[in-house]
N, C-alpha and C positions, 0 to 999 in steps of 0.2 A: 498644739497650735491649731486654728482656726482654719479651714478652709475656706474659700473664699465665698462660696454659696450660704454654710452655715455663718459666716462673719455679716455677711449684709440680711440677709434673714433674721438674729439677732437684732440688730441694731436699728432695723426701719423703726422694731414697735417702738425702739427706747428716745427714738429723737422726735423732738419739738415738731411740730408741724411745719414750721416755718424751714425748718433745715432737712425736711424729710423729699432731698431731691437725689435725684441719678447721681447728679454731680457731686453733691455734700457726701452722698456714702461711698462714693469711688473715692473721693477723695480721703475718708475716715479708713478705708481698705489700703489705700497707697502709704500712710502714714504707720498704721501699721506693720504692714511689711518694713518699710524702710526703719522703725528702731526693733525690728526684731533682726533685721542683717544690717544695726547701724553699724561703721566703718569703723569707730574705735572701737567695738565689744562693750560700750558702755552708753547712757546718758546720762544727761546731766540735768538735775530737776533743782527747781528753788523759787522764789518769787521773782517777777519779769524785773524787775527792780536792780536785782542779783545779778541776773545772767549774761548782761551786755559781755561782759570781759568773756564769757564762757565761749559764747556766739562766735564771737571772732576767731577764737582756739579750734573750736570743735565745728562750727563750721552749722547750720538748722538741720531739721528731721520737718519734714514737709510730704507733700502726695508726688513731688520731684529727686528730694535729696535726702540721703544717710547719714547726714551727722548727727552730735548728740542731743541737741539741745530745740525742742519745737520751738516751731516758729513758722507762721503760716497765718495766710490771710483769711481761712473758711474758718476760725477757729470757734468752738460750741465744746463744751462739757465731754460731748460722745470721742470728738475728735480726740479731746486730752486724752481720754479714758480710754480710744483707742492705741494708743503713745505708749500708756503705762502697760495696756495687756500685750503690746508688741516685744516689751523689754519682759517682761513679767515671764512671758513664754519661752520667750529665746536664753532666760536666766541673762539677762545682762548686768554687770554691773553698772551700781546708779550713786553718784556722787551729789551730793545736795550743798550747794552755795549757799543755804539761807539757814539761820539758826533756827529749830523749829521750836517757836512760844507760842504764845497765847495769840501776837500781831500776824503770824504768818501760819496759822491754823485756824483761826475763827474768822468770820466773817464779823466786824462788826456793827456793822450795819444790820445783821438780820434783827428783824423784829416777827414777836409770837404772830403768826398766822401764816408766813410765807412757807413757803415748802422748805419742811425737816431738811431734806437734802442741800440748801441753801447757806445753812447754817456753819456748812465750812468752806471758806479761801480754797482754791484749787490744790496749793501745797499741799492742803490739811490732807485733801481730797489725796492725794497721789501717799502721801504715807501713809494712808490708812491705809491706802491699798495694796502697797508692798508691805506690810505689816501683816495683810491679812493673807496673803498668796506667798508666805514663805521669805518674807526677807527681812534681816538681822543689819544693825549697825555692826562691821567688824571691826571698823577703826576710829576712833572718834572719843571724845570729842577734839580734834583739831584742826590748823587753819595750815594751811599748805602752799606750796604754788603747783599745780598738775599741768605743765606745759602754760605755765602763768595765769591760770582761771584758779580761783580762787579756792576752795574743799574747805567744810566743815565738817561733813559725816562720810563716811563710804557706807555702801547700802551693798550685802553679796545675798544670794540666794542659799540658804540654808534648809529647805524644805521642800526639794521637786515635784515630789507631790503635792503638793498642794498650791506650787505655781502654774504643775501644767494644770490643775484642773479650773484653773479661772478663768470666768467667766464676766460679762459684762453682766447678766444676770444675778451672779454672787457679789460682783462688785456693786451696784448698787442696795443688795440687800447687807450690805455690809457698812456701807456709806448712812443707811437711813437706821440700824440697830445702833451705830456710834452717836449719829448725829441725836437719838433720843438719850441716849444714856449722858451726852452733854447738856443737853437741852432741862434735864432733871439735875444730875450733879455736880454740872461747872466744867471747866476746860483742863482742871486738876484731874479728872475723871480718865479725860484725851492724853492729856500728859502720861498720867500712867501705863494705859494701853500701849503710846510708841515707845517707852522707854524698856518695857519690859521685854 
């Protein structure tokens, strides 16, 4: 896990200018902590579209609150990605509301010249990153009630090594080797990676 010097140290270089204040990285640091001790041992990821039902259940994960599901007003890339390395660390389990296709992994709107990185939807973004830092669908594919939010996939950590060693660092070097390997051989490329 991150300590909090090395956590914001990290992260100034990786943020936007525009988000690169006191308050955006206290607040990416708060957010952290609170899904790495969020209150149920789990979050809940899926597109914003998905998660209203969850929200209510499980209650936001914010630079205030520990529930499962972010949701916060400073929100930027680092924030999310701060979200996922908070659960990633803590091994939480992660329940995903959204069936993951080609609509809820690719961007489609990106066109050739914007940043590789762009090139995938935030979900895309969040399973490759539990993909890449040790985490396994254990149950799935099915549609459930979990205290009546809704579940598609359960996400558990299978690889502690290689959850604790991630990084904001790794995670973007992992984000921009996927996002070329899609960018050459299609979203079938993606598919296979999370399914494997």
């Amino acid at each position: 896990m991150y300590i909090e010097s090395d956590f914001k140290k990290e992260i100034e270089g990786l943020l936007d200018p525009a988000d690169r204040t006191a308050q955006h990285i206290e607040a990416c640091w708060q957010v952290y902590n609170n899904a790495a001790t969020t209150k149920d041992g789990k979050i809940v990821a899926g597109s914003i579209e998905d998660l209203h039902e969850a929200l209510k259940v499980f209650g936001p994960t914010n630079s205030r609150d520990n529930g499962s599901v972010l949701r916060t007003k400073t929100w930027s890339i680092i924030l999310n990605d701060s979200w996922i390395l908070g659960a990633v660390h803590a091994k939480a389990e992660v329940e995903l509301v959204s069936r993951p296709t080609s609509s809820t992994i690719a961007n489609k709107d990106f066109k050739s010249g914007d940043p590789l990185d762009r090139i995938f939807r935030v979900t895309g973004r969040e399973l490759i990153g539990l993909k890449s830092f040790g985490y396994s669908v254990v149950q799935g594919p099915l549609i459930y009630k979990s205290h009546t939010a809704k579940v598609i996939n359960i996400m558990s950590c299978i690889d502690h090594r290689l959850a604790e060693s991630a990084t904001f660092s790794k995670y973007k070097e992992t984000i921009i080797r996927q996002a070329g390997v899609m960018a050459y051989k299609g979203i079938t490329a993606i598919n296979s990676f999370l399914d494997a």
